[in-house]
N, C-alpha and C positions, 0 to 999 in steps of 0.2 A: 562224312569227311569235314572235319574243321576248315574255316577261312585262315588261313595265314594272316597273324599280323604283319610278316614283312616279307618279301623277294631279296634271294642275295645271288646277285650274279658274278659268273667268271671272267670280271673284270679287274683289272687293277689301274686304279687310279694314277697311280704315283707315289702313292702313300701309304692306301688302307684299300681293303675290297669295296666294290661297290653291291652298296646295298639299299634298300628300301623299303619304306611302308608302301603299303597296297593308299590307291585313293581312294574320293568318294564316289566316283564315278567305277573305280576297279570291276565291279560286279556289272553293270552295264558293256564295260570294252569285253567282257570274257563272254557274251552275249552276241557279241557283234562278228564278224566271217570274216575273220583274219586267213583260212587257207589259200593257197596260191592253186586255183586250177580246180577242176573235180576229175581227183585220182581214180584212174578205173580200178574194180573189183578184183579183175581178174587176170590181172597182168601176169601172174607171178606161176599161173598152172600151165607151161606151156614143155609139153613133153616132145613133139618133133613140132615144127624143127627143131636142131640143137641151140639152143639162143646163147651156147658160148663160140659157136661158129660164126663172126659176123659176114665171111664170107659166103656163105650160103644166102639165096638170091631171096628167099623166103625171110631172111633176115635182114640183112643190108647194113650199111655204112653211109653215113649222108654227112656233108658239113654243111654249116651254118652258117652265112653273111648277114652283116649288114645290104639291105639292098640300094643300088645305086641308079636312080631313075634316067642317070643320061647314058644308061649302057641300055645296047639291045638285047633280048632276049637268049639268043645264041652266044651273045657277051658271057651274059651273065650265069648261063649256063654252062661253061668253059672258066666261070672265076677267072676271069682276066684282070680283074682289079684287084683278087688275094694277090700278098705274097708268095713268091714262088714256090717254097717252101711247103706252104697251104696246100698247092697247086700239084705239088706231088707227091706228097701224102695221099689228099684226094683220088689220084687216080691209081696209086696202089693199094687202096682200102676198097676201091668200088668192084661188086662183085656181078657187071654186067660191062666192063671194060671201057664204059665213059663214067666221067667224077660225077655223084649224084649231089648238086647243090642246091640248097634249099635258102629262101631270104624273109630277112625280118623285115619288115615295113613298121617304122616307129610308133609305140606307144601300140601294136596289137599283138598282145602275146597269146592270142584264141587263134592264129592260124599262121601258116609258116608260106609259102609262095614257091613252088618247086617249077624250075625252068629245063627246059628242052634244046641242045641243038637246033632242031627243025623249026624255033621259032613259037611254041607251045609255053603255056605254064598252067599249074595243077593251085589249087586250093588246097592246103593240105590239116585239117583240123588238128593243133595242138593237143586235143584230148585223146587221141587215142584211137577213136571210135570209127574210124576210116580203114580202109586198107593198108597194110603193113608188109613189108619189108622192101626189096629194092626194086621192083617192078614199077612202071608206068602208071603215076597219081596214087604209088603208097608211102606209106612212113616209112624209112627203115628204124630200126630199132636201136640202132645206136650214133646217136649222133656229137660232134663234135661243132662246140661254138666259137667261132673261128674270129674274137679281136674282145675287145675291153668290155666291161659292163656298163659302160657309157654309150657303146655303139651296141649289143646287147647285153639287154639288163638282168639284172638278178633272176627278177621277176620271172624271166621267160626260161631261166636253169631249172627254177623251182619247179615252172608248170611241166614241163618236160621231165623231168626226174620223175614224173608218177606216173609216167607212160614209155618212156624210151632211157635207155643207157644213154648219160650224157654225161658231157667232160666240156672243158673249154681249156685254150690255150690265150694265154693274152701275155704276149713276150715281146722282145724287140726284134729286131734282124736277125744279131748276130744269135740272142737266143734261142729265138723259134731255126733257127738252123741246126745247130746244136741240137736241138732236142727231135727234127724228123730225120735226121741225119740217123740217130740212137734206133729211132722209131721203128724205118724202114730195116735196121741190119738186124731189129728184135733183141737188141740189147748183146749183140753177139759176142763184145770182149768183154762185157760189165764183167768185175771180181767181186757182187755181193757174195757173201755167204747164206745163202737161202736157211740152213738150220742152225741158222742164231739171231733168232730176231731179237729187240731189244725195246725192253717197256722202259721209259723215262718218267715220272710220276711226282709230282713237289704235291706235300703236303707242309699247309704253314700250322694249322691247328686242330685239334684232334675234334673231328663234329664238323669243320666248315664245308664249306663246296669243294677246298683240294682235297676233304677226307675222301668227301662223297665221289669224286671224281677218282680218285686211286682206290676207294671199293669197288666203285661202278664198272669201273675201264680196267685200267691197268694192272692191277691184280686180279681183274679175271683173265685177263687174256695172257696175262702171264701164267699162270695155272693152266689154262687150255694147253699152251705150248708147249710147258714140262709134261703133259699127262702122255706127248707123241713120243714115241718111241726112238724116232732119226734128231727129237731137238733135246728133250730130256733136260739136262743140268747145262748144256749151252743157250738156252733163253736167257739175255743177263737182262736182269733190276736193278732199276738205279735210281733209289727212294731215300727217305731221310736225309740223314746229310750230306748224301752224294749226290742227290738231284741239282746238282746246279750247272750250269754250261760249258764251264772249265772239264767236269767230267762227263758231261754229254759229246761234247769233241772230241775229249782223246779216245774214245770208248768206241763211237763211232767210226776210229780212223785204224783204231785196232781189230775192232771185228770183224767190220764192214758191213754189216747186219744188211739181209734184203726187204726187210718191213722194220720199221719202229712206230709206234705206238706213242705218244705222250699225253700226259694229262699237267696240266697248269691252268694260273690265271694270264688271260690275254691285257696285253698294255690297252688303255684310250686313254691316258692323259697324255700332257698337263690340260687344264683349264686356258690359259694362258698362251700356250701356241700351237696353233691348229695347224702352222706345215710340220714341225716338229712331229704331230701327231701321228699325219699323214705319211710320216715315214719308219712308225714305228710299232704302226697301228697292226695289234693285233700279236707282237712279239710276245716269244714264250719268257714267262715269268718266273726264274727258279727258284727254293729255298730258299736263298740271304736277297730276293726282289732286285737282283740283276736281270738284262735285258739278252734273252740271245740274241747274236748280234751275225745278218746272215754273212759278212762279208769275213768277219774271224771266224767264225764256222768253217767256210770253204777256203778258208787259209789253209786251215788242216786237214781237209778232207773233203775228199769228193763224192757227192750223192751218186752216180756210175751204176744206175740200174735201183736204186732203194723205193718203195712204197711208204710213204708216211702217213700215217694218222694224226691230227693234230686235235685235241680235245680243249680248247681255248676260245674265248672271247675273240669274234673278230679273226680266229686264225688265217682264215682265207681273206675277206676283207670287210668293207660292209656297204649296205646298198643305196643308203643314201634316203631311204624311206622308213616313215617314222611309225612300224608297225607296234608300237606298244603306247604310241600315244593315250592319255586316257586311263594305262594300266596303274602307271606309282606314284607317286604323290610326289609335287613338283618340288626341287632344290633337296631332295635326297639322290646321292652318293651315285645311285641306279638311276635317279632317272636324269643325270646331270653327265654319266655316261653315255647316255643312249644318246641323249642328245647332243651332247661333241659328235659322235661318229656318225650321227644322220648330216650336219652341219658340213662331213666333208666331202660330201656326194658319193657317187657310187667309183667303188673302187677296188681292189684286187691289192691285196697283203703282201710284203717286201719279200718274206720271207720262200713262201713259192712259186715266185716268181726267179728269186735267185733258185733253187733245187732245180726246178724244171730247163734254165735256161744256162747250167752252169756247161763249162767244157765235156764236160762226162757228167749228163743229166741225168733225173729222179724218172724214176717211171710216171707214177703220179702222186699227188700230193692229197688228201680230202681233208677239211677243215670247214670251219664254220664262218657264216655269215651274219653277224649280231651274236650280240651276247647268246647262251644258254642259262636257264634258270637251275636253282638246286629241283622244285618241283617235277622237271623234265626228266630225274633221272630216277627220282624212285617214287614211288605213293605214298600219297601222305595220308589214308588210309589204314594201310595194309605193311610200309614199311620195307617192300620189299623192291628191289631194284629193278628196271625198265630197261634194260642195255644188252636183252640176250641177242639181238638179231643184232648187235652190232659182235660182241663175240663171237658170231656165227660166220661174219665175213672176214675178220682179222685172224682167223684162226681155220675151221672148217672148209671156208672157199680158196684161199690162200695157199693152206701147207696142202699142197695135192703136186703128185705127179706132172698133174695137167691143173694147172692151178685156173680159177677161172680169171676172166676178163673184171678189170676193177668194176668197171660200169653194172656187170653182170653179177658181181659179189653183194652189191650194196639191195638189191632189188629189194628184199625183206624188208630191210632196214626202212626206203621209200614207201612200202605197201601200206605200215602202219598209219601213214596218215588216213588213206581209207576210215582204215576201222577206230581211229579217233575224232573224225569228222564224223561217224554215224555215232559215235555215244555221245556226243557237241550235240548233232542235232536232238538226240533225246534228250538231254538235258536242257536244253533249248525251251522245250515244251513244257517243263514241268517245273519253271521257274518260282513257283509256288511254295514245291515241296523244299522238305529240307534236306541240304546238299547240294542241292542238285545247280548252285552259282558255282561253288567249291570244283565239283564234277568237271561244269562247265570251262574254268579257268584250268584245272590242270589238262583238259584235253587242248585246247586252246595253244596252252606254252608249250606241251606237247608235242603238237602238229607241225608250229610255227619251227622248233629246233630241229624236226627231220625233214621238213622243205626246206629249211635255211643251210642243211650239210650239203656241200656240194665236193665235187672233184673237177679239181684243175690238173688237165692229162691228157691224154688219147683213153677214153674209157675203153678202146677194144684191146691195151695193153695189161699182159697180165706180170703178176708178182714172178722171181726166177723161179722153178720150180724146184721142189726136191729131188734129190738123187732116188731113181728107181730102186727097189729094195731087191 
């Protein structure tokens, strides 16, 4: 495998993409143990119980706090300091009839703190490797992180994504009311149209990252949908010169699509003003480099039950930690991006945060945290694309009957870092030979884009389903 002269990420500046040379140190950082967590093996072979049941007690449902040391035990166990909202969510999701809440203790993302009514709390190891589901000192399996990535951080989505269903919700009042108000009735008046979902897709030049990103994503998973027999010729595309936002809205307000799909570059500029950034950080990029904008978005249409995918720089937000320090060569394009959006600490992206907290809220939203590189989506090798377990969940787990749970769709997709950390670590060892930096760096950027996907949602909520045949 060749070294890359440069990295071009799914950014947009302002102006141009960002891109980069690799630096001198580049082959040292692709060395170094950028994964978040050590993802268990064997998550993913799990035949009973049903792990799209989260009520099943072998399964569970757990939310997440910050924890709050001037509460007692039984407090805090009762989430007296969530919002209400949290508060009864929790106890319609728990499948032992009290809320099972679990608390973060700052700056330790290796164990989670589960507390008891009676006065009790559990150790409970982020990794996995403990007992599991809703019983007394287990994990459950899906859990929910219940406020900002300030009060829990990225960091601790990541490590959890490689052992448990996890989603976070980080809304306001009136949002987060909105959205378990939706939660609780199951989406019972949403008018998605479940068999017409809709791929959005901007390519700016024929070979860049929006190519690679509309071969990788969006025309496959537009292809998966036409090949169903209930969606066929209603999956709409809206590529070339239709990719832009003007027809991303009306399209959306016409179909009403219950999943869409997009592939673009995400905004991090300007250089020059970093609230500006922070309010725009991560917006979809379309065709002519207009900004979707969520608040004319939802002028015209209401998200009322939708599943979005967002394939973008920063779509979801970013974390305020500088994991590619070291990677690109300083005052290039990439690495002058990374670094505005580490600069503006950790944070959660405008755009679903509007979907999830609108009047008639999204189901969930999944999106990225930091850039993705071109290298993450296909081999540079072998030339062939890296994105099946994500068309496995936008398509296969999705158009079902009994569609599964998002949290439960994406499990694939997280497993890979596994098995990209064990060929990291071979390549690790054999720094000698040739390739094997090259090896080491595309597993590396890799790993770092399938910890950094996350979903902001109730992960135990699923896509509408299709009408029985």
């Amino acid at each position: 495998m060749q070294w890359p002269e440069e990295l071009t990420a799914n950014a947009w500046t302002g102006t141009e993409p960002a891109t980069g040379g690799l630096s001198d140190s580049a082959a040292q950082w692709a060395l170094g143990d950028h994964f978040a967590g050590r993802p268990a093996s064997h998550r993913a072979a799990q035949q009973r119980p049903d792990h799209r049941d989260w009520l099943d007690r072998r399964v569970g449902w757990g939310i997440v706090l910050p924890d709050v040391p001037g509460l007692s035990h039984p407090e805090r166990a009762r989430a007296d300091d969530a919002p209400e909202p949290f508060q009864r969510l929790a106890a319609a999701r728990s499948a032992t009839g009290q809320p099972i809440v679990l608390r973060y203790e700052r700056d330790d993302v290796d164990q989670l703190y589960r507390y008891y009514p009676d006065g009790a709390r559990h150790p409970i190891p982020t990794t996995g490797d403990g007992p599991r589901g809703a019983g007394r000192g287990e994990l459950p399996y899906y859990l929910l992180l219940a406020g900002s990535p300030v009060e829990l951080p990225w960091d601790l989505q990541f490590q959890l994504n490689h052992v448990c269903y996890t989603g976070r919700l980080d809304l306001d009042d009136s949002g987060l009311g909105n959205y378990v108000e939706a939660a609780l009735s199951g989406w019972a008046s949403a008018a998605v149209d479940s068999s017409s979902p809709l791929m959005w897709s901007v390519q700016h030049r024929p070979g860049d990252i929006t190519w690679l990103m509309r071969q990788g994503v969006g025309e496959r998973a537009l292809a998966a949908w036409r090949t169903d027999t209930q969606i066929g010729d209603r999956a709409v595309g809206l590529r070339e010169e239709h990719a832009t936002c003007a027809r991303l809205a009306t399209t959306l307000a016409e179909r009403r699509p219950g999943v869409v799909v997009t592939t673009s570059h995400g905004m991090t500029g300007p250089d020059a003003d970093p609230e500006r950034l922070r309010r725009t950080l991560g917006r979809l990029v379309d065709v002519g480099h207009d900004l979707l904008e969520p608040d004319r978005l939802l002028s015209q249409w209401s998200p009322d039950g939708v599943v979005w995918y967002a394939l973008a720089c920063c779509s979801a937000g970013g974390s305020g930690r500088h994991q590619f320090d070291g990677l690109l060569q300083e005052g290039t394009r990439a690495a002058r991006a990374v670094e505005r959006v580490v600069a503006l600490g950790p944070v959660t992206a405008e755009l679903p945060r509007a979907l999830l907290g609108a009047a008639r809220p999204a189901r969930a939203f999944i999106g990225h945290v930091e850039p993705a590189f071109d290298w993450t989506l296909r081999r540079a090798d072998t030339g062939l694309v890296t994105t099946s377990s994500l068309i496995t969940a936008l398509y296969d787990e999705f158009f079902q009957a009994r569609p599964t749970p998002v949290g439960y769709a994406f499990r694939q997709y997280y497993l890979q870092s596994a098995a990209l950390r064990s060929r990291w670590s071979t390549a690790r060892q054999l720094t000698g030979e040739a390739g094997a930096p090259s090896t080491a760096l595309l597993c590396t950027l890799a790993g770092i884009d399938r910890q950094c996907t996350v979903i902001l949602g109730d992960p135990a909520v699923a896509p509408a389903a299709l009408p029985c045949e």
